[in-house]
RODO-2510 file (C-alpha; in nm, 4 decimals, decimal comma):
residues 315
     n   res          X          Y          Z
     1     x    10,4791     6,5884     8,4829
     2     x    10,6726     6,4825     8,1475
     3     x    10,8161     6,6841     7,9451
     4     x    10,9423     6,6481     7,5966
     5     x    11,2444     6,8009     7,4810
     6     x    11,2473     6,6500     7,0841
     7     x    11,0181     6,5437     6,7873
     8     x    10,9558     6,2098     6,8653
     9     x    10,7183     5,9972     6,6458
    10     x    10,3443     5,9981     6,8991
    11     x    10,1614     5,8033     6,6129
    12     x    10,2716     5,5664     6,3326
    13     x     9,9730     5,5117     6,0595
    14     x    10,1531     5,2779     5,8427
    15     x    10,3986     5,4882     5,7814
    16     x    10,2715     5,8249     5,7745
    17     x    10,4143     5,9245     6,0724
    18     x    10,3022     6,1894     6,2906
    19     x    10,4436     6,4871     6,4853
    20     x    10,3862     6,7052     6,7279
    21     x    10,4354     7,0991     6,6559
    22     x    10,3687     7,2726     6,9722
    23     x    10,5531     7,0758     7,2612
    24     x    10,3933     7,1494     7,6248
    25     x    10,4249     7,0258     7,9366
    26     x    10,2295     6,8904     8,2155
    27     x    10,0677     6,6483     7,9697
    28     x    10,0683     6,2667     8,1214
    29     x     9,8937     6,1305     7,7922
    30     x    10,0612     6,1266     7,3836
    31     x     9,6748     6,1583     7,2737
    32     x     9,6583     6,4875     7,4733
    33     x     9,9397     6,6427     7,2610
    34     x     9,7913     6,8810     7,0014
    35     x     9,7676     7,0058     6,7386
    36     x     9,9057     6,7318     6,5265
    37     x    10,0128     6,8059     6,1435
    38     x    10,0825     6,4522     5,9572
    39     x    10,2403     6,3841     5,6429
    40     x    10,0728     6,4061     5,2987
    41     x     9,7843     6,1802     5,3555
    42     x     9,5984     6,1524     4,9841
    43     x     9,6880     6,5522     4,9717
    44     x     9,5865     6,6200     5,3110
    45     x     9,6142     6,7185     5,6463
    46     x     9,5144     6,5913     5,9430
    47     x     9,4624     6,7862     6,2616
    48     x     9,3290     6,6753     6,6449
    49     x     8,9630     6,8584     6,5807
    50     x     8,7202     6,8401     6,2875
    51     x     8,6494     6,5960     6,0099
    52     x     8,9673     6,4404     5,8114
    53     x     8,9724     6,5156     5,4091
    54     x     9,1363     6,3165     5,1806
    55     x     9,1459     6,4282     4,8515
    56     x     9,1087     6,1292     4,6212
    57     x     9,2088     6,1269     4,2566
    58     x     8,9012     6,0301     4,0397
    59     x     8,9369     5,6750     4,0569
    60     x     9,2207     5,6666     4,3467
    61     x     9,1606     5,3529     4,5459
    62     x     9,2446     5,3284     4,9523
    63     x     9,3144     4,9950     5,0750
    64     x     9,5247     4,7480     5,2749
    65     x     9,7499     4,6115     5,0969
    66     x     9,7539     4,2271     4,9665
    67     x    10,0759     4,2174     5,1272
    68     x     9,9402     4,2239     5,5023
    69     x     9,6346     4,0221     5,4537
    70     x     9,6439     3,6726     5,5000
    71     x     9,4898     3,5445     5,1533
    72     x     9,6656     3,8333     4,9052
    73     x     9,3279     3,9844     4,8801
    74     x     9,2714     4,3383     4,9177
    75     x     9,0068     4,5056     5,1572
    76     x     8,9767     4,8570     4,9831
    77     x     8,6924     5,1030     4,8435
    78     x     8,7380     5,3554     4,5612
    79     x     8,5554     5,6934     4,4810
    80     x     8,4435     5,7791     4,0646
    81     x     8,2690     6,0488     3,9447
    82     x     8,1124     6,0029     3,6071
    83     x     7,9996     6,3465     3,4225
    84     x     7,7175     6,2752     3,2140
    85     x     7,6355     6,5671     2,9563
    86     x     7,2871     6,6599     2,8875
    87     x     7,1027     6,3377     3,0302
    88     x     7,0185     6,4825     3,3606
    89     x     6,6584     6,5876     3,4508
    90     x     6,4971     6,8665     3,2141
    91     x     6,8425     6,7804     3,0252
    92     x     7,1411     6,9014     3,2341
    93     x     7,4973     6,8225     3,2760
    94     x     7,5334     6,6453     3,6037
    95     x     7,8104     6,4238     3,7859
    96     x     7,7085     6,0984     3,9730
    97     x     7,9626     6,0024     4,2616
    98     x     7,9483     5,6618     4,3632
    99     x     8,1716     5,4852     4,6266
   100     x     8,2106     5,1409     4,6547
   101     x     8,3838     4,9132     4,9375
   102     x     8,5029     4,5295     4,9435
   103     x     8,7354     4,2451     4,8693
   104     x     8,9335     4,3035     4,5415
   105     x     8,8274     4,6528     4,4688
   106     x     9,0371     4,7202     4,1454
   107     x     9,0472     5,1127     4,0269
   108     x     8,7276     5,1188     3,8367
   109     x     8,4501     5,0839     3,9511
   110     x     8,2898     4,7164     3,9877
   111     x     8,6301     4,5920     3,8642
   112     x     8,8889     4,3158     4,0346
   113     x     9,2228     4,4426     4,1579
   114     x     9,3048     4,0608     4,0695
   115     x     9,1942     3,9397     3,7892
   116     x     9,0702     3,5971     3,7693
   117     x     8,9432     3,6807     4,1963
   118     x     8,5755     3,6961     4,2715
   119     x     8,5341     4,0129     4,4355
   120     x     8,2807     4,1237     4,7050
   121     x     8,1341     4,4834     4,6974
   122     x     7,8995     4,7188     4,8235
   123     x     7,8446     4,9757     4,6143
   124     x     7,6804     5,3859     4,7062
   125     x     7,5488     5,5729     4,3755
   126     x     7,4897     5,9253     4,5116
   127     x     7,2918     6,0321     4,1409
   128     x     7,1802     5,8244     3,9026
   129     x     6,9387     5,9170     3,6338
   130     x     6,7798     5,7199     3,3104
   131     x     6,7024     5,9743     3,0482
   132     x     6,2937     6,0180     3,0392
   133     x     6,2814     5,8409     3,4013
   134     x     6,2104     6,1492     3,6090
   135     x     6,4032     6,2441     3,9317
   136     x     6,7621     6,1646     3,9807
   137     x     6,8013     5,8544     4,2015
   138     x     6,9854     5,7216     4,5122
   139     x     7,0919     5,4115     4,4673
   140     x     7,2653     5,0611     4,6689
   141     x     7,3807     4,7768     4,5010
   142     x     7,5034     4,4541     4,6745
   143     x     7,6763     4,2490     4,4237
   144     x     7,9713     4,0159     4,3981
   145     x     8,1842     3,9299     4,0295
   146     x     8,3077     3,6330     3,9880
   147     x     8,5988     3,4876     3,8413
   148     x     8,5570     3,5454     3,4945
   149     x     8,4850     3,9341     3,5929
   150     x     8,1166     3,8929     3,5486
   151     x     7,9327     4,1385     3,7886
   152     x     7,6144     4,0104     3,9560
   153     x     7,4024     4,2724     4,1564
   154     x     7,2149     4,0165     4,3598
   155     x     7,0482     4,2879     4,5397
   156     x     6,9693     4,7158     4,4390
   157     x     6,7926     4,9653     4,5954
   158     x     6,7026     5,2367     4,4413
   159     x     6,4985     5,5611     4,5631
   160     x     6,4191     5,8876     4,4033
   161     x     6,5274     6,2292     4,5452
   162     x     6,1894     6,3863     4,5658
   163     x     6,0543     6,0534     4,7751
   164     x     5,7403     6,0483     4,5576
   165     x     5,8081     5,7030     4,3783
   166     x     5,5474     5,7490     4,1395
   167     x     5,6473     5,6040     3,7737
   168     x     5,7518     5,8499     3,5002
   169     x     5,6863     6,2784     3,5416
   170     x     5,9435     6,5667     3,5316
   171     x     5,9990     6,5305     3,9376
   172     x     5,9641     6,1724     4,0236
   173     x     6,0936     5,7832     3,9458
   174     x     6,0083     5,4833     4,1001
   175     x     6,1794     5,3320     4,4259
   176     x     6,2436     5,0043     4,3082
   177     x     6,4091     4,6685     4,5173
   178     x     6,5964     4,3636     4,3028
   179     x     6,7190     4,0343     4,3932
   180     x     6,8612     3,8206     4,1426
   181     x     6,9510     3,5101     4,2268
   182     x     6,8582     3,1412     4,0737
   183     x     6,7030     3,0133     4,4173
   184     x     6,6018     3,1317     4,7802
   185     x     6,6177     2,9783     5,0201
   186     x     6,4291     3,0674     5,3563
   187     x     6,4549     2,8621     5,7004
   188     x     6,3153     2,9664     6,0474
   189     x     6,5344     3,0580     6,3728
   190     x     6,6364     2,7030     6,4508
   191     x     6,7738     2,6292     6,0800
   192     x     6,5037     2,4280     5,9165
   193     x     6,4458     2,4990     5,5706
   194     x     6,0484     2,5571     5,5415
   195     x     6,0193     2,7646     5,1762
   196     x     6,2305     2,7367     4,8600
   197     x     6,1745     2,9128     4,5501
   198     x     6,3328     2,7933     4,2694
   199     x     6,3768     3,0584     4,0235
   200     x     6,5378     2,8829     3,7201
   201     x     6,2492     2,5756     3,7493
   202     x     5,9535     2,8239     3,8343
   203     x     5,8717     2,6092     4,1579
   204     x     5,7660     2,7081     4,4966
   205     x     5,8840     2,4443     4,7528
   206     x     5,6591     2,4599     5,1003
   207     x     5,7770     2,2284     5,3918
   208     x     5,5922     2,1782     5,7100
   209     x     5,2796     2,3308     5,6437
   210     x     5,2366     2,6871     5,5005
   211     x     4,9467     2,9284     5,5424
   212     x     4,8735     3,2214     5,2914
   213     x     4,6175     3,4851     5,4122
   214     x     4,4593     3,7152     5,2480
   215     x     4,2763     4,0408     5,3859
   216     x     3,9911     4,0883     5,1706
   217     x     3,7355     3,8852     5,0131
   218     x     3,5296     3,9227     4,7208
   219     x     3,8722     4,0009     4,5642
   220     x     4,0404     3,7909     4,2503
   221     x     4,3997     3,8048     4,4460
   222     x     4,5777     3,5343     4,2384
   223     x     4,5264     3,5700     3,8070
   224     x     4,6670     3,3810     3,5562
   225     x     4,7709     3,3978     3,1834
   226     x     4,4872     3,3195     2,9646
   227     x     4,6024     3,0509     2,6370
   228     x     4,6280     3,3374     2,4068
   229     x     4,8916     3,5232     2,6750
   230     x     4,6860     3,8691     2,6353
   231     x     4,5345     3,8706     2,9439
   232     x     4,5449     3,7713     3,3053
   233     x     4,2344     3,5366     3,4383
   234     x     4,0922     3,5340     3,7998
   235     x     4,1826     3,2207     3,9841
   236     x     3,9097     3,1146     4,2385
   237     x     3,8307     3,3000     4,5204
   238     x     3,6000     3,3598     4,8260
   239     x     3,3108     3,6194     4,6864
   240     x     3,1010     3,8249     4,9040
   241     x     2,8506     3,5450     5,0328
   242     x     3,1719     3,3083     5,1348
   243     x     3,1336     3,1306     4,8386
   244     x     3,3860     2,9808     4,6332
   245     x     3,3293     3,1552     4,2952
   246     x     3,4993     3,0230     4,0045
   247     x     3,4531     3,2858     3,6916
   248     x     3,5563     3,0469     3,4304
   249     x     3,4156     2,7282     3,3358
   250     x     3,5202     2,4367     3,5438
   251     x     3,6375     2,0945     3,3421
   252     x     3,6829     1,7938     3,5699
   253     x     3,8664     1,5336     3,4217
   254     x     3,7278     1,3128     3,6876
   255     x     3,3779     1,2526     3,8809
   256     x     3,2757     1,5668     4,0266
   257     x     3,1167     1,4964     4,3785
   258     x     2,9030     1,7507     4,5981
   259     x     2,8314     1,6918     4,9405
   260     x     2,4891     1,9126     4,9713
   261     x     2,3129     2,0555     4,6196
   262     x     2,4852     2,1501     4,2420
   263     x     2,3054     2,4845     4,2141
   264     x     2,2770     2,5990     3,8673
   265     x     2,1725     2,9757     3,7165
   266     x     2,0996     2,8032     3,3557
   267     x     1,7619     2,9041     3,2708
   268     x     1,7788     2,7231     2,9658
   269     x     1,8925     2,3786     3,0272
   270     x     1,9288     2,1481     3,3611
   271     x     2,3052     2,0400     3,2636
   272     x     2,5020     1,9687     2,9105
   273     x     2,6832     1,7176     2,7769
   274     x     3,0057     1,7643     2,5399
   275     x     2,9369     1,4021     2,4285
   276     x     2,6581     1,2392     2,2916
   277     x     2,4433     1,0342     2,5332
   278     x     2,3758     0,6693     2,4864
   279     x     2,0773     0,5803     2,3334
   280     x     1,9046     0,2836     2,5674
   281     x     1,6068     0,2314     2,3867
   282     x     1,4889    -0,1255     2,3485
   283     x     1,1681    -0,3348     2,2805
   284     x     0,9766    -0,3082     2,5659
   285     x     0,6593    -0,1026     2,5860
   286     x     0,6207     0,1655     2,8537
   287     x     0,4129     0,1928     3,1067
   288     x     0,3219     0,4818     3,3208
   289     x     0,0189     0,4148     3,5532
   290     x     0,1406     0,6858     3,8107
   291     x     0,2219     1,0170     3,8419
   292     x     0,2810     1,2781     4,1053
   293     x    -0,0472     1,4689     3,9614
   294     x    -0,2745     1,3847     3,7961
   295     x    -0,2599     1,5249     3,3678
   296     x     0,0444     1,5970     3,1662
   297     x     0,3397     1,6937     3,2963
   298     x     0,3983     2,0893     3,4445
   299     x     0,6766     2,1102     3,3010
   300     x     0,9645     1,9658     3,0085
   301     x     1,2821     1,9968     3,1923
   302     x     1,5552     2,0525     2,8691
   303     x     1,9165     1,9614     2,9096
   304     x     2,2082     1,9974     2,6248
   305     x     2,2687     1,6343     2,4696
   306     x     2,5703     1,7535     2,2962
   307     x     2,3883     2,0021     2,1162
   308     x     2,0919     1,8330     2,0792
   309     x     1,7910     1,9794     2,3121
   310     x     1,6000     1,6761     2,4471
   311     x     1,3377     1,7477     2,7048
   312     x     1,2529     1,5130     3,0314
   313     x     0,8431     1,5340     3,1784
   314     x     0,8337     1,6787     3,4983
   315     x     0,4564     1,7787     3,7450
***
């Protein structure tokens, strides 16, 4: 059994060092020692059972130093509280906490400890709230600044505290994902890129073959802006019958080719023309010695000679 007779330093955490108060024998292991009481830690103490407090300044930052990492850069995080005076929800005073970790942390939040150093963060916002916007929010942010101390947030989450997500109301905001970045890039397992979307260009980039599927028919899934940018369009799409329906009218600037029938719901007119037809007439007289029936035609099929109505015999 070992026994100790003085105060000797059991654990050195850089440079707080730590002592035992109540020496006992019979104990083969330092970690077995206990209670410990440790030098001011942030204005704390820290004992062998229960969680450890620090109590942080607003704004106090805990890090490893740039001296003992290898490229001068800080690994720290920092804790703020902002108090925000009558913008809460129904009006009242609240604080939002929020804690963020990284590369460079400087003592403000989403600051650089170095100037003119990109910094890396992760960022915790415990109560965030947009006057008018409903429930008080939870929030994550993902973001990096770079080296003219620009923050980017390339990706937030944000979630209400009721859970309800619904947009506006006295209880509720909506849970709400961002990404903001210029392009994304996605490859499979082995590394080969097979969709880029390039943001700034507006271009979607599919390699190897893509498939899009859609659940439902009958449904206008994809719309687009209209000329006059007041309202959205329905693209084509499958209807009920299988059918390719197309709700607007269809210009082809070249030949338009059908395999089977063109079937047309025109009561009115067989087709139209948006230019006017050539007129073939010549000096020949006609001659029409046969006839499905016999007696004037059944029927004067019309069609639209760019705007004209001309009419063609039919039995």
């Amino acid at each position: 059994m070992a026994t100790f007779t003085d105060m000797s330093t059991i654990v050195d955490l850089g440079g707080q060092n730590v002592y035992c108060n109540n020496l006992v024998t019979g104990i083969t292991k330092p970690d077995q020692v206990g209670p410990f009481n440790a030098s001011n830690i942030g204005g704390s103490v820290l004992s062998s059972s229960g969680p450890v407090n620090f109590s942080i300044a607003n704004g106090t930052v805990w890090q490893r130093p740039a001296s003992s990492s290898l490229n001068a850069i800080p690994f720290g995080s920092i804790v703020n509280e902002g108090s925000f005076t009558g913008t809460g929800v129904g009006g009242q005073n609240y604080f939002d906490s929020v804690i963020s970790t990284g590369w460079n942390i400087g003592q403000t939040i989403e600051t650089p400890a170095i100037p003119g150093v990109a910094v890396n963060f992760d960022s915790w916002e415990s109560k965030f709230h947009l006057p008018g916007a409903g429930d008080y929010q939870i929030e994550r942010h993902f973001g990096l600044i770079d080296t003219n101390s620009v923050v980017h947030r390339y990706m937030s989450f944000s979630l209400p505290w009721d859970g309800v997500g619904a947009v506006g109301g006295a209880s509720s905001s909506p849970a709400i994902g961002t990404i903001l970045l210029d392009q994304l890039n996605f490859n499979n397992w082995a590394g080969t890129q097979t969709l880029v979307m390039n943001l700034t260009g507006n271009v979607l980039n599919i390699n190897n073959g893509f498939l899009f599927f859609v659940s439902n028919n009958n449904v206008s899934t994809f719309r687009q802006s209209n000329a006059a940018a007041n309202a959205f369009l329905p693209l084509p799409f499958i209807n009920a019958s299988n059918q390719l329906q197309i709700s607007q009218p269809l210009v082809a600037t070249g030949s338009l080719s059908a395999g089977t029938d063109i079937i047309s719901n025109n009561t009115n007119f067989l087709i139209r023309t948006t230019a006017t037809l050539t007129n073939a007439a010549a000096a020949q007289t006609a001659t029409l010695t046969n006839a499905p029936t016999a007696g004037n035609p059944t029927k004067w099929i019309s069609f639209d000679d760019n705007g004209t109505t001309r009419r063609i015999p039919a039995w």
